[in-house]
CHARMM-style PDB file with segment names, atoms N, HN, CA, C and O in Angstrom:
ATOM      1  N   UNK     1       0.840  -1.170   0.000  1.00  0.00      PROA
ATOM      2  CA  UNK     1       0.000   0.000   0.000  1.00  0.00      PROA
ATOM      3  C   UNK     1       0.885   1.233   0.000  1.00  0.00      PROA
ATOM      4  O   UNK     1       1.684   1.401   0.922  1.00  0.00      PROA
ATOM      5  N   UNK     2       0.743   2.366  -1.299  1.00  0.00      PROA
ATOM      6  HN  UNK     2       0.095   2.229  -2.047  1.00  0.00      PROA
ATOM      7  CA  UNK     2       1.396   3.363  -0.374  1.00  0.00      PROA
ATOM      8  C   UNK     2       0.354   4.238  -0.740  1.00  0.00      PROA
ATOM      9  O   UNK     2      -0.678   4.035  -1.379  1.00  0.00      PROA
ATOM     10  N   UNK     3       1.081   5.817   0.084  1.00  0.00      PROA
ATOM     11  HN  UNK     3       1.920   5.981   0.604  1.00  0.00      PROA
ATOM     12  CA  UNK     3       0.372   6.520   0.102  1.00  0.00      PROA
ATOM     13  C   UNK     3      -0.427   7.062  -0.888  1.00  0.00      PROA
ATOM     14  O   UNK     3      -1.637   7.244  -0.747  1.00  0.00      PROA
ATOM     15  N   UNK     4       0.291   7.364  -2.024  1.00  0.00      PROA
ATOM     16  HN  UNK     4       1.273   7.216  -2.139  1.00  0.00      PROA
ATOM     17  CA  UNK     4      -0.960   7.616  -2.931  1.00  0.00      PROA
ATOM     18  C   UNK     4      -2.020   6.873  -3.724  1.00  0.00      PROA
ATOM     19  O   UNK     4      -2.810   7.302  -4.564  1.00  0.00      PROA
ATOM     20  N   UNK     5      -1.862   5.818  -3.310  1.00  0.00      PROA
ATOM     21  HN  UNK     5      -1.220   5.469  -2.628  1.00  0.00      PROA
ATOM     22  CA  UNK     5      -2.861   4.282  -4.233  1.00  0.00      PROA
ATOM     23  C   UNK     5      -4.496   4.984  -3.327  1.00  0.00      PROA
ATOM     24  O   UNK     5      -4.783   5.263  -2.163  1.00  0.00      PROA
ATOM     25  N   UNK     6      -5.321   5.030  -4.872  1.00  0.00      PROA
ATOM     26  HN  UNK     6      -5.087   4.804  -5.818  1.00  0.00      PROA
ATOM     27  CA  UNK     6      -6.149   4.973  -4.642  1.00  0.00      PROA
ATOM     28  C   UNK     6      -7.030   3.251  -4.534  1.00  0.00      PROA
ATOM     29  O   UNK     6      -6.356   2.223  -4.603  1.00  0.00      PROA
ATOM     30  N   UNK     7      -8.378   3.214  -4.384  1.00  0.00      PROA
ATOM     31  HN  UNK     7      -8.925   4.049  -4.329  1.00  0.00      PROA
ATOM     32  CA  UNK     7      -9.461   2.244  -4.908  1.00  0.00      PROA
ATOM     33  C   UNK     7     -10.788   2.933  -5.158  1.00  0.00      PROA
ATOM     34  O   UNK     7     -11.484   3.690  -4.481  1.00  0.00      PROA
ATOM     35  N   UNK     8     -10.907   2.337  -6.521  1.00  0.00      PROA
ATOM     36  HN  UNK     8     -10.342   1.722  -7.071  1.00  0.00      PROA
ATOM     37  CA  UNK     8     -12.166   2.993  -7.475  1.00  0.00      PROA
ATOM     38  C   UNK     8     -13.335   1.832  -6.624  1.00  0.00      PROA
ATOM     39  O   UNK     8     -13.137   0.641  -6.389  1.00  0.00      PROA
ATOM     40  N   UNK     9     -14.720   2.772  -6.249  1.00  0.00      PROA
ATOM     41  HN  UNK     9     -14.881   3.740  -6.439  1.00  0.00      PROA
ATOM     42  CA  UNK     9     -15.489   1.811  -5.681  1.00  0.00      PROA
ATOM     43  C   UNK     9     -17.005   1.960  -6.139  1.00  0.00      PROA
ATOM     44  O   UNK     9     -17.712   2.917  -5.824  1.00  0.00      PROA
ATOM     45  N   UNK    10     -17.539   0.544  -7.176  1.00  0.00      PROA
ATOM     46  HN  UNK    10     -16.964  -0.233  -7.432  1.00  0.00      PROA
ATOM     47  CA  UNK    10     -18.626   0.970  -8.144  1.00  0.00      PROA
ATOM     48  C   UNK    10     -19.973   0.032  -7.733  1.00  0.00      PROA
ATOM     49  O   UNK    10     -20.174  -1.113  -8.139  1.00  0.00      PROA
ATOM     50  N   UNK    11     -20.664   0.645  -7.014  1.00  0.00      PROA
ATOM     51  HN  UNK    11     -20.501   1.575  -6.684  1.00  0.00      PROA
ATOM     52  CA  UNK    11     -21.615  -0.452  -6.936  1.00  0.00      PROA
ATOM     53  C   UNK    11     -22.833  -0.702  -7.857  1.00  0.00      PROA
ATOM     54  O   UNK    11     -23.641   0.090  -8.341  1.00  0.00      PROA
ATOM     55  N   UNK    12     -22.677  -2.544  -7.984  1.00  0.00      PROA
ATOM     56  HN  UNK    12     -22.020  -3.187  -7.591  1.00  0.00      PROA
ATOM     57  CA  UNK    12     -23.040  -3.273  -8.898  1.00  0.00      PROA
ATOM     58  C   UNK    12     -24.360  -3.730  -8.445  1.00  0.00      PROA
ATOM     59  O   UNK    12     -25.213  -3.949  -9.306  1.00  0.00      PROA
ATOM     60  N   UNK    13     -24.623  -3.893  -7.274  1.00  0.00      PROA
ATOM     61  HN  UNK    13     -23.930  -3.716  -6.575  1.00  0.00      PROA
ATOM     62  CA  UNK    13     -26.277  -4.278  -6.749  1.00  0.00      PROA
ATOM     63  C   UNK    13     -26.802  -3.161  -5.940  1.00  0.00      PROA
ATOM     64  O   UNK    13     -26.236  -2.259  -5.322  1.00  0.00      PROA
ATOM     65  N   UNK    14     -28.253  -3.522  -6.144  1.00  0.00      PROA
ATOM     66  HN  UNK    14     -28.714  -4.255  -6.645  1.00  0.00      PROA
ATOM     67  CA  UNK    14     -29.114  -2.403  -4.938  1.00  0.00      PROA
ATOM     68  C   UNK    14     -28.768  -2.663  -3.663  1.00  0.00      PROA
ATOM     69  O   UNK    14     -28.065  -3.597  -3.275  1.00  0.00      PROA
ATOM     70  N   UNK    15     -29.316  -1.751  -2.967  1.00  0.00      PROA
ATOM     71  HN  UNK    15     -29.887  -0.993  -3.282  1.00  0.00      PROA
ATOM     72  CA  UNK    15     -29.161  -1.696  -1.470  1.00  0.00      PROA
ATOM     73  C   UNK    15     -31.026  -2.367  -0.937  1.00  0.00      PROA
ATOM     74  O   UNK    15     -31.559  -2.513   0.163  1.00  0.00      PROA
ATOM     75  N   UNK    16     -31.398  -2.558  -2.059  1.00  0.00      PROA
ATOM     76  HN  UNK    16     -30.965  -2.439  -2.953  1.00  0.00      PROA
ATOM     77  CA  UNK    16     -33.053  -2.526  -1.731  1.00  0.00      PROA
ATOM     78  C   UNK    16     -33.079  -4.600  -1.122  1.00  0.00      PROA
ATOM     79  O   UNK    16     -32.824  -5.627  -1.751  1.00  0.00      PROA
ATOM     80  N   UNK    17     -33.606  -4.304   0.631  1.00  0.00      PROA
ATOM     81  HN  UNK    17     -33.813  -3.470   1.142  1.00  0.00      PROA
ATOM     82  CA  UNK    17     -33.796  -5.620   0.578  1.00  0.00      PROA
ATOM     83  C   UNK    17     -32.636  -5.952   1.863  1.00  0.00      PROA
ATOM     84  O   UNK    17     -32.684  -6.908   2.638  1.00  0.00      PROA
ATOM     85  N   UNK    18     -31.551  -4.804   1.821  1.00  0.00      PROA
ATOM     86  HN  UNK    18     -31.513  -4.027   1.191  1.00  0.00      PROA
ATOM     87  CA  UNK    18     -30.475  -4.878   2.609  1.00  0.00      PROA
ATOM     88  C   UNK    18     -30.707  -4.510   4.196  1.00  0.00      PROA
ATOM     89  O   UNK    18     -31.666  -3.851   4.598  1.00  0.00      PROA
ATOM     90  N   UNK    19     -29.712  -5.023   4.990  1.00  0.00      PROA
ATOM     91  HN  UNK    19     -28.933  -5.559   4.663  1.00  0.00      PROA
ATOM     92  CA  UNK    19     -29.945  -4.637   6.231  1.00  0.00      PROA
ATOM     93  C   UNK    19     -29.518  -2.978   6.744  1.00  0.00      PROA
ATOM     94  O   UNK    19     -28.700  -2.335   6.087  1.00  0.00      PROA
ATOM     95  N   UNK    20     -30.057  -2.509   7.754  1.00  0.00      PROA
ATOM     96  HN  UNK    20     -30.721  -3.032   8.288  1.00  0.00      PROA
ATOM     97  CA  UNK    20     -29.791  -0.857   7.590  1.00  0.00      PROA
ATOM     98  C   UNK    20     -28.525  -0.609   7.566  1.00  0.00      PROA
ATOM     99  O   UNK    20     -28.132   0.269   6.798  1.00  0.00      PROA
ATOM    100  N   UNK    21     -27.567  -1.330   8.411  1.00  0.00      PROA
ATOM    101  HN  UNK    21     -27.886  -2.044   9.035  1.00  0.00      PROA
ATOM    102  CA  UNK    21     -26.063  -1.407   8.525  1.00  0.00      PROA
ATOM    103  C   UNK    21     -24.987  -1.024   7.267  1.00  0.00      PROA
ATOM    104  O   UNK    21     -24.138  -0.148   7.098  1.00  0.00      PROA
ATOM    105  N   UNK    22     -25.520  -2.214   6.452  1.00  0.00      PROA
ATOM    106  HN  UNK    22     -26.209  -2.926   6.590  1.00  0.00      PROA
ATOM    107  CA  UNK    22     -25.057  -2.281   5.625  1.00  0.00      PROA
ATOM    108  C   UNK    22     -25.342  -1.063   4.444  1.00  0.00      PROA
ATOM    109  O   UNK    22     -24.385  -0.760   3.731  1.00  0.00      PROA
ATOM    110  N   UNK    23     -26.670  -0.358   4.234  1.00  0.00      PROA
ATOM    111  HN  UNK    23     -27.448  -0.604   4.813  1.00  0.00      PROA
ATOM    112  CA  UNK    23     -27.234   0.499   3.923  1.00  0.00      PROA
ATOM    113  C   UNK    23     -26.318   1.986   3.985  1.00  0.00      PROA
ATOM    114  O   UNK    23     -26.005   2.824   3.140  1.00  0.00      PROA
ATOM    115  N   UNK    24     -26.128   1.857   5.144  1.00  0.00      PROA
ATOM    116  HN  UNK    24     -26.383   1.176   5.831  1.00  0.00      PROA
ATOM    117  CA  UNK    24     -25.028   3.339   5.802  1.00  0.00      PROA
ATOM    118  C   UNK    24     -23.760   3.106   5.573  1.00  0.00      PROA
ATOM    119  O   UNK    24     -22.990   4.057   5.441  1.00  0.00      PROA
ATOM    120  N   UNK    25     -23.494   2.316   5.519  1.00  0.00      PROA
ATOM    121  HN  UNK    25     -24.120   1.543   5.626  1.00  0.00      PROA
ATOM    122  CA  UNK    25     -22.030   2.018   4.775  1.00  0.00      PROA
ATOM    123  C   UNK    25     -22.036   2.321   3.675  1.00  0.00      PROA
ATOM    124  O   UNK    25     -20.907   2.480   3.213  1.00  0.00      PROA
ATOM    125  N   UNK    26     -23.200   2.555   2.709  1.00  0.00      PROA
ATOM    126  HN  UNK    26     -24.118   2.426   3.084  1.00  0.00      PROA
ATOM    127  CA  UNK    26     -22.825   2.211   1.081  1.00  0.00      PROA
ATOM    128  C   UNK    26     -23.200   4.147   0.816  1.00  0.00      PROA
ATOM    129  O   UNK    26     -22.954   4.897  -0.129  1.00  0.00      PROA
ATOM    130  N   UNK    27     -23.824   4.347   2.048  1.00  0.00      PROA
ATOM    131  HN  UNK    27     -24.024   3.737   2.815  1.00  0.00      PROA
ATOM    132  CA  UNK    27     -24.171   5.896   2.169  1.00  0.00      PROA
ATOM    133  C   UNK    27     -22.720   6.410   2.570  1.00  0.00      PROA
ATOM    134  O   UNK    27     -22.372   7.367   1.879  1.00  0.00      PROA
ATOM    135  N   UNK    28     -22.016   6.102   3.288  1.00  0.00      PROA
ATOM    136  HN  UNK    28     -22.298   5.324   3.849  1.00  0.00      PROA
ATOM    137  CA  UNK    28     -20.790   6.318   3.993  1.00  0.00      PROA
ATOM    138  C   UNK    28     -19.895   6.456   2.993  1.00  0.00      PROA
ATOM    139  O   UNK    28     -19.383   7.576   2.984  1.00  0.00      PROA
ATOM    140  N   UNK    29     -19.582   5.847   2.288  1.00  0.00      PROA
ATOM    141  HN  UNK    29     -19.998   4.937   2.295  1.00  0.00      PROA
ATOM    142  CA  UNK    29     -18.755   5.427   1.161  1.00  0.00      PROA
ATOM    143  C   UNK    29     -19.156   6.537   0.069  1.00  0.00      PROA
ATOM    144  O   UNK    29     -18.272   6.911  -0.701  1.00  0.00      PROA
ATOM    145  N   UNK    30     -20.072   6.922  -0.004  1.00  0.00      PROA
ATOM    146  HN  UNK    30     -20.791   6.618   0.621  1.00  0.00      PROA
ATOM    147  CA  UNK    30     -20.448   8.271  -1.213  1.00  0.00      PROA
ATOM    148  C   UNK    30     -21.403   7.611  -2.370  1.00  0.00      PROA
ATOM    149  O   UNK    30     -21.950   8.293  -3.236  1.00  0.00      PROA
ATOM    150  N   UNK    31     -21.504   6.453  -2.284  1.00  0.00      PROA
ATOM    151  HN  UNK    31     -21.059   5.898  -1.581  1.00  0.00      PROA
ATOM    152  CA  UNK    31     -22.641   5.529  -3.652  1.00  0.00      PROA
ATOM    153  C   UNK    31     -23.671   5.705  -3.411  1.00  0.00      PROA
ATOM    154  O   UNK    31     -24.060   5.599  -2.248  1.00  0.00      PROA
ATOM    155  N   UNK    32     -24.616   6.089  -4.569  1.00  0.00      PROA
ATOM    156  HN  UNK    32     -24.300   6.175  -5.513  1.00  0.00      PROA
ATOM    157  CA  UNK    32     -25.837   6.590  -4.750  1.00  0.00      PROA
ATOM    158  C   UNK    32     -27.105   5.444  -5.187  1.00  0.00      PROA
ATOM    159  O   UNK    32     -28.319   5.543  -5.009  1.00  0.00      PROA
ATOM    160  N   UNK    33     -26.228   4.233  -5.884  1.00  0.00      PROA
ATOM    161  HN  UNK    33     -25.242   4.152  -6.029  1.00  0.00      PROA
ATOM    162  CA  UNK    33     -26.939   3.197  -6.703  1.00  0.00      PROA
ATOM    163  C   UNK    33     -25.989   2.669  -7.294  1.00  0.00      PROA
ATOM    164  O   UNK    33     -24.793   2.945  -7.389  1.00  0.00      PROA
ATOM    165  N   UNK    34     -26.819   1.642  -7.801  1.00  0.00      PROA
ATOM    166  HN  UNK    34     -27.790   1.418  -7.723  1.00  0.00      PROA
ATOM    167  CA  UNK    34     -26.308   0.606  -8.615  1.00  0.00      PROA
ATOM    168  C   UNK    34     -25.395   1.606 -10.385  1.00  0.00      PROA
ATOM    169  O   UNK    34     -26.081   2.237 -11.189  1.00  0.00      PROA
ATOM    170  N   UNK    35     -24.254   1.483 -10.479  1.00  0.00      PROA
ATOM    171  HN  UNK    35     -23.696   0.970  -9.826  1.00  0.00      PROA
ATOM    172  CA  UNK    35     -23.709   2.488 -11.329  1.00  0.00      PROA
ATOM    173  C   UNK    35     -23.027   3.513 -11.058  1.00  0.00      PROA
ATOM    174  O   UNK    35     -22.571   4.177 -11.989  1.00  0.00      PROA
ATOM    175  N   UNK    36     -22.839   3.818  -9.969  1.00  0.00      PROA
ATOM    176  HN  UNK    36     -23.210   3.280  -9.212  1.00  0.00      PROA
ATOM    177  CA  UNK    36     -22.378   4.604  -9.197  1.00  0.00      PROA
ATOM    178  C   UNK    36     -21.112   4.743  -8.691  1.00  0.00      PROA
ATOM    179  O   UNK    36     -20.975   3.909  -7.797  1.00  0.00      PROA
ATOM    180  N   UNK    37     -20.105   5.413  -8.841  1.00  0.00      PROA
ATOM    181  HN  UNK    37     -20.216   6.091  -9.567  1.00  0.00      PROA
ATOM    182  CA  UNK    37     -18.402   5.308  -8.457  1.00  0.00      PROA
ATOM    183  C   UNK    37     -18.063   6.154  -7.604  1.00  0.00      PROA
ATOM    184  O   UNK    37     -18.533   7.291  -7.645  1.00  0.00      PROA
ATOM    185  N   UNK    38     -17.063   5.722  -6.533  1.00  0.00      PROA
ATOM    186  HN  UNK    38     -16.681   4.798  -6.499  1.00  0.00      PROA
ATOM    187  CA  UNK    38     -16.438   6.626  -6.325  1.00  0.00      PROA
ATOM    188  C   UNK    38     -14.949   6.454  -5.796  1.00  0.00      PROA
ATOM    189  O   UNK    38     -14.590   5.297  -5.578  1.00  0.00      PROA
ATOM    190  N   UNK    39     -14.086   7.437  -5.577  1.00  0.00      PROA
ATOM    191  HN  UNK    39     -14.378   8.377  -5.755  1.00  0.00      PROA
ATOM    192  CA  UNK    39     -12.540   6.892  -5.513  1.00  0.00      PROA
ATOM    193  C   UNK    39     -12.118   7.596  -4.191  1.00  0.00      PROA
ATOM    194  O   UNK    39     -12.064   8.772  -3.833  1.00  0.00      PROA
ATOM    195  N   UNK    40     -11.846   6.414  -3.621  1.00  0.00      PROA
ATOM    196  HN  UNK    40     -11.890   5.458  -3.912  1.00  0.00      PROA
ATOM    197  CA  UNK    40     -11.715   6.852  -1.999  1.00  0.00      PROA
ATOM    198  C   UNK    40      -9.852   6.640  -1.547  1.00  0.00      PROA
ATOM    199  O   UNK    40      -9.190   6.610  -2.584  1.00  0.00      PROA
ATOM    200  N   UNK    41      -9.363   6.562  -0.832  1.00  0.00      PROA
ATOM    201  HN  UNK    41      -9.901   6.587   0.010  1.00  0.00      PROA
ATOM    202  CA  UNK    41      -7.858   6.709   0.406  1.00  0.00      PROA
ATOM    203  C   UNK    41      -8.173   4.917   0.408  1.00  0.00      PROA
ATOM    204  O   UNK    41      -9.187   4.316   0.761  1.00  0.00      PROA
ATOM    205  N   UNK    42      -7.150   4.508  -0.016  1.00  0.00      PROA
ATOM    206  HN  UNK    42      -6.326   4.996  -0.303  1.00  0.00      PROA
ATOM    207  CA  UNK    42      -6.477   2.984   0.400  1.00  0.00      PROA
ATOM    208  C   UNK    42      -5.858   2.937   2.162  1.00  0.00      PROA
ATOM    209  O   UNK    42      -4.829   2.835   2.829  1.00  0.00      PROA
ATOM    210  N   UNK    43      -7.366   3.099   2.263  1.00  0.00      PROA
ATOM    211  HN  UNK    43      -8.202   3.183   1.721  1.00  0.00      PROA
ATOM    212  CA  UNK    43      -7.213   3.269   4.403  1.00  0.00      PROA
ATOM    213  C   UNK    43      -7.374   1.618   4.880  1.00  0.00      PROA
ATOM    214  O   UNK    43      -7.581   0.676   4.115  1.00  0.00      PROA
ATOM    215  N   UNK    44      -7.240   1.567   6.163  1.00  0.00      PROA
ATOM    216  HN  UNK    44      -7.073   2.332   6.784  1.00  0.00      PROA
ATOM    217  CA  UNK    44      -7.545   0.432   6.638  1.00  0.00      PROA
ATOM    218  C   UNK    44      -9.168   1.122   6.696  1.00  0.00      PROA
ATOM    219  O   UNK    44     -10.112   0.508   6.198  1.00  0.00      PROA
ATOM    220  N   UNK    45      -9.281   1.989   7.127  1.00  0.00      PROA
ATOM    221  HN  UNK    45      -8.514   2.487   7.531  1.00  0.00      PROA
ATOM    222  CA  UNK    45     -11.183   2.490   7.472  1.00  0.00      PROA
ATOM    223  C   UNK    45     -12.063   2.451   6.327  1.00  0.00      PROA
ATOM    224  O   UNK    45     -13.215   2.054   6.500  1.00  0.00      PROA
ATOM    225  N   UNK    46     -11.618   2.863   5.017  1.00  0.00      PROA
ATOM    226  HN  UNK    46     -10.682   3.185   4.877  1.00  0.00      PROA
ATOM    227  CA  UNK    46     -12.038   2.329   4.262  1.00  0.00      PROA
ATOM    228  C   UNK    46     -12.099   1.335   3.483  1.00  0.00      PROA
ATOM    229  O   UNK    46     -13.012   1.295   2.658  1.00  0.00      PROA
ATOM    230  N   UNK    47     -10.949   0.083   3.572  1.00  0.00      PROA
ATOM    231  HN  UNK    47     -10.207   0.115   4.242  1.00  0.00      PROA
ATOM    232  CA  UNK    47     -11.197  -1.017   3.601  1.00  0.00      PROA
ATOM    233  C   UNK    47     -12.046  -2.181   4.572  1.00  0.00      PROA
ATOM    234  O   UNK    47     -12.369  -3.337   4.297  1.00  0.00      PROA
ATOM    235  N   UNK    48     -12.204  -1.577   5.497  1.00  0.00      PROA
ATOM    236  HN  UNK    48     -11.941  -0.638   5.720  1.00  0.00      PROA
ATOM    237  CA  UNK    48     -12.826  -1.991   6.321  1.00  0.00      PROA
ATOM    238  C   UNK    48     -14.535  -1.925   5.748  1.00  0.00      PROA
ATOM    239  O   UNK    48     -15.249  -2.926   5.693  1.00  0.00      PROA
ATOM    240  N   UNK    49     -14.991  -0.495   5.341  1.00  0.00      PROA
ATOM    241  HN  UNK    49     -14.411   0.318   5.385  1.00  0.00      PROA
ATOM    242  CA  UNK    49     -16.366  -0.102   4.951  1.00  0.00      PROA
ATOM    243  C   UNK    49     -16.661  -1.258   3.928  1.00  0.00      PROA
ATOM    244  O   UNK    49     -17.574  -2.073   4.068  1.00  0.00      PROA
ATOM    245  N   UNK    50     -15.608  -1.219   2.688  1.00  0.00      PROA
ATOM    246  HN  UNK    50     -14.867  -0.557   2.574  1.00  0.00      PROA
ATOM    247  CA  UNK    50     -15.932  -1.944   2.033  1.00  0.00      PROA
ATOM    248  C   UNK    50     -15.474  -3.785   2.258  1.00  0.00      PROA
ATOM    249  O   UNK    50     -15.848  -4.557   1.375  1.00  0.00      PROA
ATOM    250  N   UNK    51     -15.036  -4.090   2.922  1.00  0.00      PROA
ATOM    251  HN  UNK    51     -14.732  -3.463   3.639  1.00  0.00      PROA
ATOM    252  CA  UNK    51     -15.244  -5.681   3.489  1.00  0.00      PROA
ATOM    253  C   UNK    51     -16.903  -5.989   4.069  1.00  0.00      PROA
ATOM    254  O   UNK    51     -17.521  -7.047   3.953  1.00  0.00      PROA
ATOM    255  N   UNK    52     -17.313  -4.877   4.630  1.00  0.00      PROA
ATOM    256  HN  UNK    52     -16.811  -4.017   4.724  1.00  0.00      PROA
ATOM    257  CA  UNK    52     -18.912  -4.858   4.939  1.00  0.00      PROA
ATOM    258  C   UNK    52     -20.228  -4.795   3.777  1.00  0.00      PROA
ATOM    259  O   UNK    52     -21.444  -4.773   3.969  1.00  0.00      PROA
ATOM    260  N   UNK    53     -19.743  -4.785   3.008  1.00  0.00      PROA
ATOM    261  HN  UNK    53     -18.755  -4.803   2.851  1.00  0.00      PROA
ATOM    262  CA  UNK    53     -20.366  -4.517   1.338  1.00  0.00      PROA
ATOM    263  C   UNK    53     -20.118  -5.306   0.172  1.00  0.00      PROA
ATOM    264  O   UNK    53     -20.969  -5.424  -0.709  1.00  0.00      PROA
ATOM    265  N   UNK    54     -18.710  -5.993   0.110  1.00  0.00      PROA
ATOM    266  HN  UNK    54     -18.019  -5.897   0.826  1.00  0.00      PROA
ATOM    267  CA  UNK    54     -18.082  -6.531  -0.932  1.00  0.00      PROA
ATOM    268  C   UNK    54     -18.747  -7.223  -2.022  1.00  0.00      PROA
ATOM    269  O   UNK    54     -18.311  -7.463  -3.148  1.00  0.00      PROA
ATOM    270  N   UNK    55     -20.242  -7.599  -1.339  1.00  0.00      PROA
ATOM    271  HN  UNK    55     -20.596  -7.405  -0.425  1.00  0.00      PROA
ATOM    272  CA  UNK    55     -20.887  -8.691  -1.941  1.00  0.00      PROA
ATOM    273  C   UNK    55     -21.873  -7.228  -3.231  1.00  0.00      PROA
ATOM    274  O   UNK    55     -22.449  -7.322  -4.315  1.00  0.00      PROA
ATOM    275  N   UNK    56     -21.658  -6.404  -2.553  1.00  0.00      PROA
ATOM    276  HN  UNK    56     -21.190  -6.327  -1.672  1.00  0.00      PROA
ATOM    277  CA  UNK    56     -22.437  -5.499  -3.631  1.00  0.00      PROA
ATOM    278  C   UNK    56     -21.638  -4.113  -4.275  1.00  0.00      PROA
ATOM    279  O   UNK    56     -22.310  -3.197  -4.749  1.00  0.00      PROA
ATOM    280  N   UNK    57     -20.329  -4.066  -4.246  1.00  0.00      PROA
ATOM    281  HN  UNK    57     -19.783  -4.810  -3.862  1.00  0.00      PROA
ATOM    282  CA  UNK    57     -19.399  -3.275  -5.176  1.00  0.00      PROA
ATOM    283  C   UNK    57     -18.483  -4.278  -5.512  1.00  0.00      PROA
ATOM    284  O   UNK    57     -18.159  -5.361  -5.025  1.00  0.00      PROA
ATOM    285  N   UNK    58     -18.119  -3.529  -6.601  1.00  0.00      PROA
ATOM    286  HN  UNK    58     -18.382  -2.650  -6.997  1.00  0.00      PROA
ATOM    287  CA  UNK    58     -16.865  -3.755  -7.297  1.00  0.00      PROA
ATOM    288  C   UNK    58     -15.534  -2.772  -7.181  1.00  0.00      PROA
ATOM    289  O   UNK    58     -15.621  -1.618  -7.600  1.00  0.00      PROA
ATOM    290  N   UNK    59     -14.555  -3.161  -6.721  1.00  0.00      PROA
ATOM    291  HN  UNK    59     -14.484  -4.099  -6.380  1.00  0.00      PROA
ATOM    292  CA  UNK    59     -13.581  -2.878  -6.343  1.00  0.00      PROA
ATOM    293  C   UNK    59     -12.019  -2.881  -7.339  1.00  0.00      PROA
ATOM    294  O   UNK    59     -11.404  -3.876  -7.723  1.00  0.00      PROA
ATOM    295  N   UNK    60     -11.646  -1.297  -7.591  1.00  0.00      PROA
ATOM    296  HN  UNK    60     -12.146  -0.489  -7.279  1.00  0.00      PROA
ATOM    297  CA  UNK    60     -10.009  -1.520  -8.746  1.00  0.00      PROA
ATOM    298  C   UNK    60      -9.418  -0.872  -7.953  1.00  0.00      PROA
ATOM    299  O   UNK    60     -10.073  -0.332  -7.062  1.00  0.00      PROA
ATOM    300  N   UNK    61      -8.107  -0.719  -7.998  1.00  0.00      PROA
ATOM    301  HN  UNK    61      -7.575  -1.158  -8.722  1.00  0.00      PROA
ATOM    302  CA  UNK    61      -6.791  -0.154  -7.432  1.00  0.00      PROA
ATOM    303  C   UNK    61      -6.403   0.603  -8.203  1.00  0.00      PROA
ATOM    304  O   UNK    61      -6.165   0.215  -9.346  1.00  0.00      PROA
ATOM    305  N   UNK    62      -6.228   1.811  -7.869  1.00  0.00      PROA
ATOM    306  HN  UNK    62      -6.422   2.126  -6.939  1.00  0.00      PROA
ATOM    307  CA  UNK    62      -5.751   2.968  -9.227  1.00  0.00      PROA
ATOM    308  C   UNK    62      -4.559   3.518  -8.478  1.00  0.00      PROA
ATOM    309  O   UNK    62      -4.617   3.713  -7.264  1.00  0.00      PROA
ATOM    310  N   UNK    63      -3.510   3.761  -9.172  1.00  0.00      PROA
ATOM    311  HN  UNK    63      -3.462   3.603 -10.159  1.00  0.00      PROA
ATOM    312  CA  UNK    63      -2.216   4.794  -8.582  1.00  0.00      PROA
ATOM    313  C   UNK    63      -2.546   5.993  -9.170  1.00  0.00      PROA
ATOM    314  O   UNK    63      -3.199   6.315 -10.162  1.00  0.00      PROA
ATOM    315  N   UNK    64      -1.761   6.740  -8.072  1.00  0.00      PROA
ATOM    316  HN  UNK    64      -1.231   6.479  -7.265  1.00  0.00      PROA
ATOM    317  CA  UNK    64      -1.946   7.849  -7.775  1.00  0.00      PROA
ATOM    318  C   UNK    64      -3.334   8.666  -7.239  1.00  0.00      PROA
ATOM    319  OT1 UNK    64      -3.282   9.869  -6.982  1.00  0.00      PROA
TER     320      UNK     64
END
């Protein structure tokens, strides 16, 4: 990991159906819907958000 590595984070399923938890995480994270991206800090905190979600984004590694 270094400091400037991003991860591009795109979610691929609804939130409709989901538990609230999981719901605020995908709110937390900045995703709006299914189609939706956004490019967050290669944190442990935000790896963490998204280990709670995984099953409904898709996840790339971008430098810089």
């Amino acid at each position: 990991m270094t400091p400037a590595s991003k991860l591009e984070v795109t979610q691929i399923r609804s939130e409709i159906g989901r538990p609230h938890p999981q719901r605020r995480v995908l709110k937390g994270l900045g995703l709006r819907g299914p189609g939706s991206s956004v490019t967050v800090a290669n944190t442990p905190s935000f790896r963490g958000m998204i280990k709670k979600v995984i099953h409904l984004v898709q996840v790339t590694e971008r430098k810089s």
